[in-house]
C-alpha positions in Angstrom: 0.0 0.0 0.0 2.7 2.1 0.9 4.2 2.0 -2.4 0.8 2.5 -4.4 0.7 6.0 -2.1 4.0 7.0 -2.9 3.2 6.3 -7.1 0.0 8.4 -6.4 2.2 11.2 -4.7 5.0 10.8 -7.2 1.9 11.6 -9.9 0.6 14.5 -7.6 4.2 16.2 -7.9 4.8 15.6 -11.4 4.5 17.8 -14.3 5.1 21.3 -15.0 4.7 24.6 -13.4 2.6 26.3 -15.2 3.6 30.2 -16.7 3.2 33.1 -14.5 0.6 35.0 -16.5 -1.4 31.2 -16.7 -1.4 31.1 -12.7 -2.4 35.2 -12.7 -5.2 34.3 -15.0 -6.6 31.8 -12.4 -6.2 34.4 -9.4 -7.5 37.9 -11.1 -10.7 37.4 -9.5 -9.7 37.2 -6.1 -9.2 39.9 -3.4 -7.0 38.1 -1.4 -4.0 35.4 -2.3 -2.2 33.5 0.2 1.1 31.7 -0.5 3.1 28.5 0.9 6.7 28.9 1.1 8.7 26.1 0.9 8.4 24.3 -2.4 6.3 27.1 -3.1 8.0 30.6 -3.1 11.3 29.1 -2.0 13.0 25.8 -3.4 16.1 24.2 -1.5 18.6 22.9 -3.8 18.3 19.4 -2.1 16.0 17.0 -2.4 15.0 16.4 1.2 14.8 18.3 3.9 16.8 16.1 5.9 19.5 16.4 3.7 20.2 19.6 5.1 21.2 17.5 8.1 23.7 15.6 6.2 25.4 18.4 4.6 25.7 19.6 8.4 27.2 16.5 9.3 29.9 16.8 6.7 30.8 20.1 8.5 30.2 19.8 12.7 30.3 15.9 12.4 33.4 15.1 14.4 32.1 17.2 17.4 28.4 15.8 17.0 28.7 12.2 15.7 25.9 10.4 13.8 24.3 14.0 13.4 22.0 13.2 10.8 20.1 10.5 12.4 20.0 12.3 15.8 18.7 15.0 14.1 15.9 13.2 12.6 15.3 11.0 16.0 15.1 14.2 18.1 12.5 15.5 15.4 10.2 12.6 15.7 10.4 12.6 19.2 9.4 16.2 19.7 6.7 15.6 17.1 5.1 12.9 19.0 4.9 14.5 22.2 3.0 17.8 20.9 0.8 16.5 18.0 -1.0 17.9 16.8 0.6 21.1 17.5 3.3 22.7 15.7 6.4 22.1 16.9 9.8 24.9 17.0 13.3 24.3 16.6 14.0 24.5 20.2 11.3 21.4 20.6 13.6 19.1 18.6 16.9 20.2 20.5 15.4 19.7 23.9 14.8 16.3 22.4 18.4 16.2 21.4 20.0 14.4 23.8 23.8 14.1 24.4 24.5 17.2 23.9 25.3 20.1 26.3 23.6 23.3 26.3 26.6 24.8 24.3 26.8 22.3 21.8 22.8 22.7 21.1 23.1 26.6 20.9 25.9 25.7 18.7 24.0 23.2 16.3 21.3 25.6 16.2 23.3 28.0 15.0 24.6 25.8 12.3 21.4 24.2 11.1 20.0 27.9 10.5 23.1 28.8 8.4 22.7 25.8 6.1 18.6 26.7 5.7 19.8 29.8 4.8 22.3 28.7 2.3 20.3 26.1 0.3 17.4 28.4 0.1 16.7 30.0 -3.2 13.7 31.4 -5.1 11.3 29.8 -7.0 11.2 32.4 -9.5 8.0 31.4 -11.7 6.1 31.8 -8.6 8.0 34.7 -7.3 7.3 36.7 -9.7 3.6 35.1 -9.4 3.7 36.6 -5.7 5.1 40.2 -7.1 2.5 40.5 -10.0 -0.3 40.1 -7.1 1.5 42.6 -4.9 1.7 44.9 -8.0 -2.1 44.5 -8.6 -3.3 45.8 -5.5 -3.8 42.8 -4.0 -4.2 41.5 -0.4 -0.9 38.8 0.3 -0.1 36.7 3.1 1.8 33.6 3.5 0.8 30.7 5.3 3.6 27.6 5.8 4.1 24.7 8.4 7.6 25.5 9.7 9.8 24.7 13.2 12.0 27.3 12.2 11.8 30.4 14.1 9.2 33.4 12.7 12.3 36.2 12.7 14.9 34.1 10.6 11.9 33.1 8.2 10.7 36.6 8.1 14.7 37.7 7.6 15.0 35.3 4.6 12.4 36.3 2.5 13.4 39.8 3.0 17.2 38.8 1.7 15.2 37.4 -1.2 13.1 40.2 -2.2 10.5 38.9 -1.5 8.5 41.6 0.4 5.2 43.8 0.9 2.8 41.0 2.0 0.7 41.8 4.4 1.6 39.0 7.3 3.3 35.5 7.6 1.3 32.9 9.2 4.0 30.5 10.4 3.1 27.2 12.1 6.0 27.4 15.2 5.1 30.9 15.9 0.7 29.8 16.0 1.3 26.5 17.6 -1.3 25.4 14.7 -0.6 24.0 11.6 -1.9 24.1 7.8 -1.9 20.1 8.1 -4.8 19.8 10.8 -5.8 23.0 9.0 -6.3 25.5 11.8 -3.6 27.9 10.8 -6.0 28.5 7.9 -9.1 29.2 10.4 -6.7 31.6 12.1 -6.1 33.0 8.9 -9.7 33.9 7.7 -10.6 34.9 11.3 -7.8 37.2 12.2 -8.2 39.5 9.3 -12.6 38.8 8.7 -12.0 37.4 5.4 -14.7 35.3 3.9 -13.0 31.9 2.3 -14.8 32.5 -1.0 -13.0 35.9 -1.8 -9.5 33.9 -0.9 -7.3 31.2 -3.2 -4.1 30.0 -1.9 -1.2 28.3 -3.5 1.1 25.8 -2.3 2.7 22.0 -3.4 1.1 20.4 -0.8 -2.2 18.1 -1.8 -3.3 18.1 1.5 -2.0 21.2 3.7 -2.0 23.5 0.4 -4.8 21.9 -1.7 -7.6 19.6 0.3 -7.4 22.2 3.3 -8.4 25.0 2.5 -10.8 23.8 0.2 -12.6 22.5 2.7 -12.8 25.7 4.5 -14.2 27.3 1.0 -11.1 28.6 0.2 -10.2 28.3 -3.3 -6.7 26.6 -4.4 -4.1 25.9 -7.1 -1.9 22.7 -6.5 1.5 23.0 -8.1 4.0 20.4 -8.7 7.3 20.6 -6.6 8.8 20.2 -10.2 12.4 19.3 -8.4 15.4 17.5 -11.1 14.1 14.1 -9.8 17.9 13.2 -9.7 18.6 9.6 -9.2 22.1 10.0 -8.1 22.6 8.7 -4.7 25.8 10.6 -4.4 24.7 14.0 -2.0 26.6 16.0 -4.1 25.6 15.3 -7.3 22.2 15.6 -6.4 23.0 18.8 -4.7 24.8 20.1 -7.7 21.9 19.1 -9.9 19.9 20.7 -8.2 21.7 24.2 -8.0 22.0 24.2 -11.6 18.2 23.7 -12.4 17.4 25.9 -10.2 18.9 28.7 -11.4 18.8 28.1 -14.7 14.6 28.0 -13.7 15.9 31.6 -12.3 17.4 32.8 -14.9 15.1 31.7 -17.4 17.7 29.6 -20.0 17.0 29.0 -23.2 20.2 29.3 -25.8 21.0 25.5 -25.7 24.9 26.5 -26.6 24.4 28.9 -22.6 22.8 25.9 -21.0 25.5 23.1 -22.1 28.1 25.3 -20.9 26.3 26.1 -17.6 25.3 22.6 -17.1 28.2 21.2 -18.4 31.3 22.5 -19.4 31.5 25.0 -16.1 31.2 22.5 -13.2 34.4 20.6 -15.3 36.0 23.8 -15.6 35.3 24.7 -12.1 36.8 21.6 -11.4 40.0 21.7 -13.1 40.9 24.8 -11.5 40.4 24.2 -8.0 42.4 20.3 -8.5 45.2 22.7 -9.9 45.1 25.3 -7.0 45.2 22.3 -5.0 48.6 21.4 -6.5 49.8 24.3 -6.9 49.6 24.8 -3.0 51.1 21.1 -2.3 53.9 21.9 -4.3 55.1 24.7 -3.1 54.6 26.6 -6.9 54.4 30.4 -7.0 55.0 31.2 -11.0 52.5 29.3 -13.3 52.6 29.9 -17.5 48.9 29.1 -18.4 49.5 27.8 -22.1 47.5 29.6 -25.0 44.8 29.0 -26.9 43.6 26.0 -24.4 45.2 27.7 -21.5 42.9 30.9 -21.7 39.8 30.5 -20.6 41.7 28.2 -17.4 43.0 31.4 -16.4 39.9 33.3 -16.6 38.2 30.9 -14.5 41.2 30.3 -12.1 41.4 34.4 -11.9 37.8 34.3 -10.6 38.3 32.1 -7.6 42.2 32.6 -6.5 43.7 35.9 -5.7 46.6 35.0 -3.5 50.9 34.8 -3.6 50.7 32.4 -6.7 51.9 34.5 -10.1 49.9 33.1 -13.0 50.5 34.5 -16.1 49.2 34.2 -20.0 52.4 32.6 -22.0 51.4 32.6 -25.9 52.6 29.7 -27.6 51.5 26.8 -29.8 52.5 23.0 -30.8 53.9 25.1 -33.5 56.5 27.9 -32.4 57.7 25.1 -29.7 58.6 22.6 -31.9 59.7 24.2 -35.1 62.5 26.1 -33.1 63.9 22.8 -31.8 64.1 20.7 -35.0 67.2 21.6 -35.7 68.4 19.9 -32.5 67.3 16.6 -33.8 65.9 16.2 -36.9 65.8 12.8 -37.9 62.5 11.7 -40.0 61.7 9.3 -37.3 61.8 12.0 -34.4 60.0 14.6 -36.4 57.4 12.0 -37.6 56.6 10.9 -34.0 56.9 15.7 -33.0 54.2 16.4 -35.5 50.9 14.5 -34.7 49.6 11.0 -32.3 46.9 10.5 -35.0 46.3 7.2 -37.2 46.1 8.8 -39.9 48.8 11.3 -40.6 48.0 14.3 -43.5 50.8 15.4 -46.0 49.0 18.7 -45.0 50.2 17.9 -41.3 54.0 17.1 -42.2 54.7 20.8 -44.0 52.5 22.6 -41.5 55.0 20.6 -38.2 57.9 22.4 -39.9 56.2 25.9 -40.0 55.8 25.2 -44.4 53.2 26.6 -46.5 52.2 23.5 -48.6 50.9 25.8 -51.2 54.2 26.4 -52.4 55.6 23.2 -53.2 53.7 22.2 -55.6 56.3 21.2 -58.0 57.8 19.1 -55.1 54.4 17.1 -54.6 54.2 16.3 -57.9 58.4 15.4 -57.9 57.1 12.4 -55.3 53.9 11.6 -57.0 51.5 13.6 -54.1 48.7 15.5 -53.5 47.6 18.2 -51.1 45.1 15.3 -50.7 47.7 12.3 -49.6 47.9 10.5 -46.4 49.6 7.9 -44.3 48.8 5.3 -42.3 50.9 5.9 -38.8 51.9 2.3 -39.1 53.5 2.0 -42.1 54.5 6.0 -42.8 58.7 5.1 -41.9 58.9 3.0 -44.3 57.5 5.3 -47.3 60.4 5.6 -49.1 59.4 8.6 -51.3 58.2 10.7 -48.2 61.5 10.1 -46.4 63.2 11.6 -49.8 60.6 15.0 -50.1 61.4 15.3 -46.0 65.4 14.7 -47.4 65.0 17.7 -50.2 62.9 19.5 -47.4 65.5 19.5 -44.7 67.8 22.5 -45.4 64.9 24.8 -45.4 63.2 23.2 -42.0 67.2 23.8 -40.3 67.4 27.1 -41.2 63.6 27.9 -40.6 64.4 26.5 -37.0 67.2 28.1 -36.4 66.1 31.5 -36.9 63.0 31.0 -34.8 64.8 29.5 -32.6 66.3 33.2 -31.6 63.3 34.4 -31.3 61.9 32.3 -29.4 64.5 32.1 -26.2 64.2 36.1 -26.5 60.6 35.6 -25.6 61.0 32.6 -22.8 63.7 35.1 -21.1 61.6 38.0 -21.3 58.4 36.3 -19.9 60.4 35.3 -17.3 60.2 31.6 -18.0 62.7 29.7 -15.8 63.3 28.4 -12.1 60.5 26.5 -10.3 57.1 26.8 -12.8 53.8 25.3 -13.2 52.4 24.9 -17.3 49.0 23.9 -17.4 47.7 23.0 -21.2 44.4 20.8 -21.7 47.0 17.8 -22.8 47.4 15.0 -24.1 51.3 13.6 -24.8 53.6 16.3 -23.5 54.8 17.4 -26.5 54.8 21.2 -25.6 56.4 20.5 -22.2 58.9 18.6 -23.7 60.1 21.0 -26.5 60.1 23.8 -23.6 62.4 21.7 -21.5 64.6 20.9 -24.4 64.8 24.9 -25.6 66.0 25.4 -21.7 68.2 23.0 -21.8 70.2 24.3 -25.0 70.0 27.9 -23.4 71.1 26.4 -20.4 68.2 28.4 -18.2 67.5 26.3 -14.9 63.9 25.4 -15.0 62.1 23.2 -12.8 58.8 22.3 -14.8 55.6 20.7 -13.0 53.1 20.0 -16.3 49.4 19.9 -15.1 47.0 18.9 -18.0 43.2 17.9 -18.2 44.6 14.5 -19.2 47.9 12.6 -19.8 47.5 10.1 -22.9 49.3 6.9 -23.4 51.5 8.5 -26.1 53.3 10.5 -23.2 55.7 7.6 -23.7 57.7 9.0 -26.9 57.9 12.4 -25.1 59.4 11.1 -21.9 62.1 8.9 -23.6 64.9 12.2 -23.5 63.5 14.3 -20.9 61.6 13.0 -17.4 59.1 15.4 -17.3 56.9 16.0 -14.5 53.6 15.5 -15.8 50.0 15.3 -13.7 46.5 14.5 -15.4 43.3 15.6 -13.8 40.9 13.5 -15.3 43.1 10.6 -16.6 47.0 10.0 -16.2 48.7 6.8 -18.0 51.7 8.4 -16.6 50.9 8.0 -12.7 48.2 5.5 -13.0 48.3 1.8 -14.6 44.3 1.9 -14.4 44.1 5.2 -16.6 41.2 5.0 -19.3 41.5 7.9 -22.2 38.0 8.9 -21.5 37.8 11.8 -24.8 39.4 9.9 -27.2 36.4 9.8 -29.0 35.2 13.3 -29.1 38.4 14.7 -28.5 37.7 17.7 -30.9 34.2 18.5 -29.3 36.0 18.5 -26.6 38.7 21.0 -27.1 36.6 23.3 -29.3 34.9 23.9 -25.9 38.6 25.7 -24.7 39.0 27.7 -28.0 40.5 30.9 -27.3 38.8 34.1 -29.7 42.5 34.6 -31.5 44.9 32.7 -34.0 47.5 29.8 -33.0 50.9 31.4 -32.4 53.2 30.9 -35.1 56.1 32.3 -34.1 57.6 35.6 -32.8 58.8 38.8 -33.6 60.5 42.0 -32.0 58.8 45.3 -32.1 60.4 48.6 -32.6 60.3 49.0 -28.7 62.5 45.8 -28.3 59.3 43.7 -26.8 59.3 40.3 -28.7 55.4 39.5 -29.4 53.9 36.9 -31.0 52.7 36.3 -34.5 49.3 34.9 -34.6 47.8 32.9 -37.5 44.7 34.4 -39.0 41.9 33.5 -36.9 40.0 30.1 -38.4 37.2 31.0 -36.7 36.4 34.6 -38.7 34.9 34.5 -42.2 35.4 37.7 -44.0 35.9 39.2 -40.6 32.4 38.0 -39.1 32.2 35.4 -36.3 31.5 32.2 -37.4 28.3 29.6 -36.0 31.4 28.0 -34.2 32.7 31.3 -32.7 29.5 32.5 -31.6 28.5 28.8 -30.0 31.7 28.7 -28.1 31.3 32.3 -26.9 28.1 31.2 -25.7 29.5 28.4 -24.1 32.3 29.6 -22.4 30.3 32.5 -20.7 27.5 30.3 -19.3 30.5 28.1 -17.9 31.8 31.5 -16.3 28.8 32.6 -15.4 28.3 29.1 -13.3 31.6 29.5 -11.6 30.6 32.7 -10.6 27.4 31.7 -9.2 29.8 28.4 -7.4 31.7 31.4 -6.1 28.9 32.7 -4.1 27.2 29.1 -2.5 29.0 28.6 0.6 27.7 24.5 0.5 29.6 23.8 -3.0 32.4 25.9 -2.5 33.4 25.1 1.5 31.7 22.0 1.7 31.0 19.3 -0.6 33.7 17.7 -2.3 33.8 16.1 -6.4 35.9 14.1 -7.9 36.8 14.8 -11.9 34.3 11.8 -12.8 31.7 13.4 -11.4 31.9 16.7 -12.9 32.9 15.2 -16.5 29.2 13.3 -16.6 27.6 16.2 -18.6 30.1 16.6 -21.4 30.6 12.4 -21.4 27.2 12.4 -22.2 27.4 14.4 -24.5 30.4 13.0 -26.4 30.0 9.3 -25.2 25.8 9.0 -25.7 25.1 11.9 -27.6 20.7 12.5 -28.5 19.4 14.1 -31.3 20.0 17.6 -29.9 23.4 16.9 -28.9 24.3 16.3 -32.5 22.5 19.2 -33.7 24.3 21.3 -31.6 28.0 20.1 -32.5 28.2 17.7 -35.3 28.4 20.3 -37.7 31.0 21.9 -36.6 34.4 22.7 -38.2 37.6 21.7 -36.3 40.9 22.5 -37.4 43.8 21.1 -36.6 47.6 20.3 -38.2 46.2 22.2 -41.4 43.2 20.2 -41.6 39.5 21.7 -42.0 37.2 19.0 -40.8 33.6 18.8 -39.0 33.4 16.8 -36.2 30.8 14.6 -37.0 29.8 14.5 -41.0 29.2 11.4 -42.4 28.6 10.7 -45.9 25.2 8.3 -46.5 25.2 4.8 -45.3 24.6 3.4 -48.8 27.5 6.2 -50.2 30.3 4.0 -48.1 28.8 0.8 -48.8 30.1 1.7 -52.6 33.1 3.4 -51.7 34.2 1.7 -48.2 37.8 3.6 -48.5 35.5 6.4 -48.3 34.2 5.4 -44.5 37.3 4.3 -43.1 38.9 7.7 -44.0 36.1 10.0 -43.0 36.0 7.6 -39.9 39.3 8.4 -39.0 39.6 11.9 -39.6 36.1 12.5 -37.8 37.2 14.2 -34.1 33.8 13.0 -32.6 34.1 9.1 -33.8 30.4 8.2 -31.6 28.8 11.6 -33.4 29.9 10.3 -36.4 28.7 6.9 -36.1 25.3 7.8 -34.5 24.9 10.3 -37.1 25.4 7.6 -39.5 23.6 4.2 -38.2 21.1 6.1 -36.2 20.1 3.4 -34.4 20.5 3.4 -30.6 23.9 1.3 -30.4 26.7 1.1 -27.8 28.7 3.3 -29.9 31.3 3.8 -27.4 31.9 0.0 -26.7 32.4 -0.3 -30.7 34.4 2.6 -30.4 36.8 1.1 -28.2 36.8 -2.6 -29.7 38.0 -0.7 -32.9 40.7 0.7 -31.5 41.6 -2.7 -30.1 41.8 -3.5 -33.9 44.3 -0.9 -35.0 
């Protein structure tokens, strides 16, 4: 039976709220409105009440053990002994036994900050409560609450939520909504006759049932809460923060929303696990690495102001490893410098030595290639007429090299690049932190480099075989972990479109006439005829609503003092995204245009099925140059497969 209640509440709760002017529409006709508050006119961003008692143990629960279930116990025995009367808050600490006077003034204390911190406003009916006010009509509000009447009354005055007329609060009458008497001390208090009143609230018995019976008209609403499954408090308080406010806020761009959902509690995450680091390492210089490295800093700017120096050190894949190929310049060693992919672009080989491929035309067709030709990683050392093009190529990559090279330890010395130093890049191999160390080691600066990245790969291997660089991985490190799983190898350029920086790649450097060396930026991809780009605008979009949510993380005192996430945790929205993705999720991203290593591709573009089926070449090379392999597949089949376990037995295959 208990179960067949708890459907029929579940059903009660469900559905959704209606729109302000709807809910106006039903009241215009009365004199008088009278609201609940909690559920109602306020939400707490967890899903129980008595989870406020757990967050409280997380904080005080070494000096009150077990002070979740006390709580509760010392609740139900208070309740018991005054039923049907309202209870207060000192009721259920006098009940509270085990504790000293102290220690219950103390946990009183507490319990009133947390109430105060997980309250928020339920805007739709807010704003509900302010267009009645605005109307010249009579408010009150009317809840069942032990709290006392002054911090109540002090709450919704913090939230704006004034000029009613008078709070009818069950601790301060001794009578409750739920045996319905408040309401009788409602209507005789201010001689109101029931059938001029209508009063709102989530409750079907206290808010609905009640004062219908005492000809009061009513509107139900539905709690409308995330429903989150998660057992995990944190998660479900996280959840919970986020709809609410984006309820609030009213959000409606999807590309806002997926980075407010999504991309900023990762973000958020990734810069607190580096200030972490940064702390237990003793670090006060860190180089955030552009065009990844830029919106890190803006959200590690937000939250740390202290003795740490972090500064914005423009450089690229590019004008790190072009200076230093002079140093070793072998075609195996510059093979395994220029890209981890499978499949390896003749585009990708002039553009890792700083070459325009337009101008060697002559050369391409000397070797029988296109601008079009590509290699198979596996079998690329062995190409005998590559080897000889990189051969008739290598006195212009030295002297390419060595010129930049001036340029470049000009700009490391004047950025002040050298002692003990933190670089933090989104990843994956090392490559950048090894061609760093390498210049410092020819110029014979002392550096001592700690590398914190997003995630360490399993290709750190060929960038560790010279140089034992310290590397660190947030959400996955082969380095420091046996157990590591790559967990954005599939999406991995819907993933780093989400860091894109609003400028060009850094090509190389230059000296201006007042002796500062600068960098050179590449045309911005990003720009069409000097107008932002879909892509441009999305990111923009979604790297302000992931600022704006560590802003709004900022100012909660629960998520920023007391719960605690691992990266797992926090990576859920965008895995879902890239792992599972729905129809919106493709529509969102599959379209768009990633560039990297002089390629132009979109992340997810399949040709039609029946289009590979005659030209299979065709799939296996769009397959391997898509940067969103499960977007590309779902976009294709359709069907709702496990496209990331066929991901990953495919890349058992290779």
């Amino acid at each position: 039976m208990s179960k067949l209640k708890q459907q029929i509440k579940n059903q009660i709760n469900s559905g959704k709220l209606p729109r302000t002017q709807k809910l106006f529409n039903k009241v215009e006709n009365y004199k008088v409105v009278s609201f609940d508050i909690f559920d109602t006119l306020l939400k707490r961003r967890v899903n129980k009440p008595e989870d406020v008692f757990q967050l409280m143990q997380l904080d005080i629960g070494k000096e009150v053990p077990n002070f979740k279930d006390r709580r509760i116990n010392a609740e139900r025995k208070a309740r018991f002994s005054s039923n049907p009367k309202e209870i207060t808050l000192d009721d259920i600490y006098n009940n509270f036994f085990g504790l000293s006077n102290q220690q219950r003034d103390y946990c009183k204390k507490i319990e009133l900050k947390y109430e105060k911190e997980v309250l928020v406003p339920n805007r739709p009916i807010v704003d509900l409560f302010n267009e009645c006010i605005r109307s010249g009509k009579k408010v009150f509000i009317i809840s069942d609450m032990y709290l006392p009447l002054s911090f109540v009354e002090n709450i919704l005055n913090d939230l704006n939520i004034k000029g009613y007329t008078k709070l009818y609060l069950s601790s301060d009458k001794h009578l409750t909504k739920r045996s319905g008497l408040l309401f009788d001390l409602y209507l005789k208090e201010n001689n109101l006759d029931g059938k001029n009143c209508i009063h709102i609230g989530d409750s079907w018995k206290s808010d609905y049932k009640n004062p219908k019976s005492r000809n009061i008209s009513a509107i139900h609403i539905p709690k409308v809460n995330n429903n989150s499954s998660k057992k995990h408090l944190g998660e479900q308080y996280l959840d919970n923060f986020i709809y609410l406010n984006e309820v609030n806020k009213n959000m409606s761009d999807p590309y806002y929303k997926f980075g407010y959902e999504k991309f900023g509690p990762f973000l958020w995450g990734y810069v607190k696990w580096l200030h972490l680091n940064f702390k237990k390492e003793n670090i006060k210089k860190v180089f955030f690495f552009s065009r990844d490295g830029y919106i890190m800093k803006k959200a590690y700017d937000l939250l740390y102001h202290d003795d740490i120096k972090d500064l914005y050190l423009e450089v690229s894949r590019r004008s790190l490893r072009v200076p230093v190929l002079w140093l070793n310049s072998n075609f195996e060693n510059y093979i395994n410098m220029i890209s981890p992919s499978k499949l390896i672009t003749i585009q990708s080989i002039f553009d890792g030595a700083g070459l325009d491929i337009n101008n060697y035309k002559q050369l391409l067709i000397k070797y029988n290639f296109t601008k079009k030709s590509n290699f198979d990683r596996d079998e690329i050392l062995e190409n005998s007429q590559l080897k000889e093009l990189y051969t008739e190529l290598l006195p212009e990559i030295l002297k390419k090299s060595k010129s930049e090279y001036k340029l470049l330890q000009q700009y490391l010395n004047q950025q002040g690049v050298s002692g003990k130093f933190a670089m933090v890049d989104i990843g994956w191999g090392g490559s950048m932190e090894r061609y760093l160390t390498q210049t410092l080691n020819t110029l014979r600066i002392p550096h001592d480099i700690y590398g914190y990245y997003i995630g360490v790969a399993d290709y750190y291997k060929k960038n560790v075989k010279e140089f034992p660089l310290k590397m660190k991985g947030y959400l996955f490190d082969f380095k420091n972990d046996s157990n590591a799983v790559d967990k954005r190898s599939s999406f991995v350029g819907l993933f780093e479109s989400l860091f894109l920086e609003q400028a060009g790649s850094v090509e190389n450097y230059k000296r201006e006439s007042n002796g500062k060396v600068v960098s050179n930026r590449y045309p911005y991809e990003y720009l069409d005829n000097n107008k932002p780009t879909f892509e441009l605008i999305s990111v923009k979009k979604i790297q302000k609503g992931a600022i704006d949510f560590i802003k709004d993380v900022q100012r909660d005192f629960v998520l920023s003092n007391v719960l605690k996430f691992d990266s797992d945790e926090l990576y859920q929205g965008i895995e879902q995204t890239g792992m599972q993705p729905n129809k919106e999720d493709l529509n969102l991203f599959a379209n768009f245009h990633f560039y990297d290593e002089g390629r132009d591709d979109r992340l997810a573009a399949p040709a039609g099925l029946f289009s590979y089926i005659e030209h299979p070449k065709k799939l296996k090379e769009d397959f391997l140059v898509s940067r969103w392999k499960i977007g590309f597949m779902k976009k294709m089949l359709k069907l709702p497969l496990p496209y990331q376990k066929m991901y990953e037995q495919m890349r058992k295959l290779k």
